[in-house]
N, C-alpha and C positions, 0 to 999 in steps of 0.2 A: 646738801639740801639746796634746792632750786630756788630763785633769787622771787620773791612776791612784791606785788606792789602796793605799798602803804597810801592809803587816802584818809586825812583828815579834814571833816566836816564840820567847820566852823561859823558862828555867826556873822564874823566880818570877812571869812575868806576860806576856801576850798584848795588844800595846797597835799602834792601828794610826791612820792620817790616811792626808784625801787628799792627792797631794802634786803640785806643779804639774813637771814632769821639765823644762822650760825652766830653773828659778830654783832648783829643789832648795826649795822653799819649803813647808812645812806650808798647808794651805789652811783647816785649820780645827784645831780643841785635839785633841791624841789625845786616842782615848779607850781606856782598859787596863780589862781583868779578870784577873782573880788567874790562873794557870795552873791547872787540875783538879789533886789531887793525885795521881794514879796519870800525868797527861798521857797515856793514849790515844787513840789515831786518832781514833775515835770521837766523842770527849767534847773534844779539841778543836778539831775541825773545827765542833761546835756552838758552840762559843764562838768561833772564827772568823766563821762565819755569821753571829751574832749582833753586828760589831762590823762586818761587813759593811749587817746591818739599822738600826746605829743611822747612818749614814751612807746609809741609801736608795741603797746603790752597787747598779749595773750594769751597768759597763762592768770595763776589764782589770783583775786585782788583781795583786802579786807579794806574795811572802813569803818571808821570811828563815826559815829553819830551823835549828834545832843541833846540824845533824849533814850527814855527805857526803851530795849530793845529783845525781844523773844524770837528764837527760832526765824530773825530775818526780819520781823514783823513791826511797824514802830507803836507803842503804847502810850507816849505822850510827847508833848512838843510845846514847850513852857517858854523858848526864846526863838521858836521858828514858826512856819505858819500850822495850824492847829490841822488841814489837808493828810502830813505825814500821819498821824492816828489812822490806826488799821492798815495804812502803807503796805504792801508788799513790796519794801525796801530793796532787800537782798534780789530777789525777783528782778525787780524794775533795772535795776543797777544788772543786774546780768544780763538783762535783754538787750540792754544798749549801748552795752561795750563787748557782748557776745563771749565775758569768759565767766566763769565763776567766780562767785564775790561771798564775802562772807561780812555782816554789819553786827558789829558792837556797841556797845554805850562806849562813849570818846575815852571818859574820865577812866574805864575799865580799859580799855588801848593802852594809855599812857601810864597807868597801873602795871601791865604785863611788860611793857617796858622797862619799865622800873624795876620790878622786879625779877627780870633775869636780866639784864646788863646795867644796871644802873646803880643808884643810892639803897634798892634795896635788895641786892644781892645777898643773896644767902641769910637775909635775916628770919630770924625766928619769932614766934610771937604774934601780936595783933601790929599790923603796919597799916596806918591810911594815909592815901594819897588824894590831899586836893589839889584841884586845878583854878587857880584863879585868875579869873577873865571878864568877859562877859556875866557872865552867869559864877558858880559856885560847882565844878565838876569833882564828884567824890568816886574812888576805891577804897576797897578795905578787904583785906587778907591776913588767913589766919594761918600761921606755919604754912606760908605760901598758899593755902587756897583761896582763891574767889570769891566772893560771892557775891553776885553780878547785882549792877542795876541799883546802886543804895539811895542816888539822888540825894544824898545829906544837905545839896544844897537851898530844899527848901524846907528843910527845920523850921520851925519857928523861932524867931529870936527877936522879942519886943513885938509880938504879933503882924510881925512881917517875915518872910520869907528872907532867909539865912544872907544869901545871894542879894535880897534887896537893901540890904546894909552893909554889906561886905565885901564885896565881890571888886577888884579891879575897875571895874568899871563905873562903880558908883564912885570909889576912891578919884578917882578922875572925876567924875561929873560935879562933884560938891566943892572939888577942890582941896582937898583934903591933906594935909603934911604927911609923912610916911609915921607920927608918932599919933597923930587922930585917931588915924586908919585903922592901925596897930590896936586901938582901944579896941573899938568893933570887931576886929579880927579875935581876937582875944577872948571877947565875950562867945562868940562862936567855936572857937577849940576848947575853951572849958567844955561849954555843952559836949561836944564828941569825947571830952574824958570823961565826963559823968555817966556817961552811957554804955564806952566802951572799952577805956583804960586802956589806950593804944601803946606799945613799946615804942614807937616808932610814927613821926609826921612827917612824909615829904610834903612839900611844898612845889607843885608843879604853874606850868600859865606861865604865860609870856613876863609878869613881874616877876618870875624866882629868879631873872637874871640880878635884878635888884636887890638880894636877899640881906645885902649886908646895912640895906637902909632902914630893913624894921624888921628885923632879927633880933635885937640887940632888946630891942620892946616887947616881945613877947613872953608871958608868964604863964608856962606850963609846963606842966610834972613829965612829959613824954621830952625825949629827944627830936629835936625838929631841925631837920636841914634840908637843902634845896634840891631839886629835880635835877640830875644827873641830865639830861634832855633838855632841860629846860626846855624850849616851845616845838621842838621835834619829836618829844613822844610818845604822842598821837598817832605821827605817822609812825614811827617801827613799831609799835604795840598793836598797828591796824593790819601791819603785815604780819605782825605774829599768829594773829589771830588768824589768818589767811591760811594758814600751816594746821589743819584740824588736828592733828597732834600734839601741837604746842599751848593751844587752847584748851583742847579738854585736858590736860595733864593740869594747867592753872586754876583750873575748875575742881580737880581731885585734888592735885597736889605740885607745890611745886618743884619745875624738873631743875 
């Protein structure tokens, strides 16, 4: 199978590699630029392109997005500029790197990831994967299928949005000890077992390299361990996706 190139589409930063969809393998060092500060269609579709040209690609791309994503189409956009709605993403993004591109919700990239080379390899059962960062990025699969687009992270939790308590990011902005954090985190995985009684939590986002800081504080009935990827993926899940075989079999079942 032919090497694709994986683009993740982040709030702080835009970083992408080719990736080999046999081995889930990097094929060469990402390479990131900062995200534009206003993030419009526009201005980061050039800086797609451009990460597309420092890689001489020409062939399939996929891309992770951070937000609901249809048939190519963006449906919301809760930590970018509000522009991407009704987006022809996929489009835009083909037009200006001239190859085919295929665009996902991020947190479902790094889900597909997971799930064929990762932590949740061959598992069976209900598996969610979140991503904690910026925001609150959710997958969830059932005896390996998809089901695309959950957004769980803006639940309601204390009449605020999952993410706006939760999230990496606020952990940082409050100042928070990793055993605070841990509270609020906690309050937010109960909810996802009342709801859906998962076998399985990964725990993806650039914290899961920290995992062994507030692991040890969480209390919940599922099995919860860290992202095999840890903050990379985004990008092989975006190349997986890039592989229209590998994606709809995720979506049916997985391979």
């Amino acid at each position: 199978m032919a090497p694709v190139l994986g683009v993740d589409f982040g709030a702080s930063g835009i970083k992408g590699a080719p990736v080999d969809p046999e081995s889930g393998e990097l094929l060469a060092e990402r390479f990131r630029i900062e995200t534009p500060e206003t993030a419009k269609p526009k201005q980061v579709a050039d800086v797609f392109a451009e990460i597309a040209r420092h890689f001489s690609w020409s062939g399939p791309i996929g891309c992770g997005f951070p937000g609901v994503v249809r048939r190519g189409i963006g449906y919301t956009a809760a930590n970018i500029h509000r522009s991407w709605i009704g987006t022809d993403i996929a489009g835009l993004f083909s037009e200006k790197t001239g190859c085919p591109t295929t665009v996902i919700n991020d947190a479902d990239a790094a889900g597909l990831a997971e799930m064929k080379f990762g932590a949740g390899r061959g598992r069976k059962g209900v598996v969610i994967l979140l991503t904690l960062g910026t925001g609150i990025g959710s997958a969830i699969f059932t005896d390996g299928v998809l089901i695309p687009n959950t957004e769980f992270g803006h639940l309601q939790i204390r009449e605020k949005d999952a993410e706006r308590r939760a999230s990496d990011a606020v952990r940082q902005e409050k100042n928070l000890s990793w055993e605070q954090w841990a509270i609020r985190l906690n309050e937010f995985l109960h909810a996802m077992e009342a709801l859906f009684w998962p076998d399985l939590i990964i725990i993806g986002g650039g914290v899961s390299k920290y995992h062994e800081l507030f692991f040890p504080y969480l209390e919940v009935k599922a099995e919860v361990v860290p992202a095999q990827f840890l903050n990379l993926a985004g990008i092989v899940g975006a190349g997986l996706a890039a592989c229209t075989s590998t994606y709809d079999a995720a979506l049916r079942q997985a391979s």
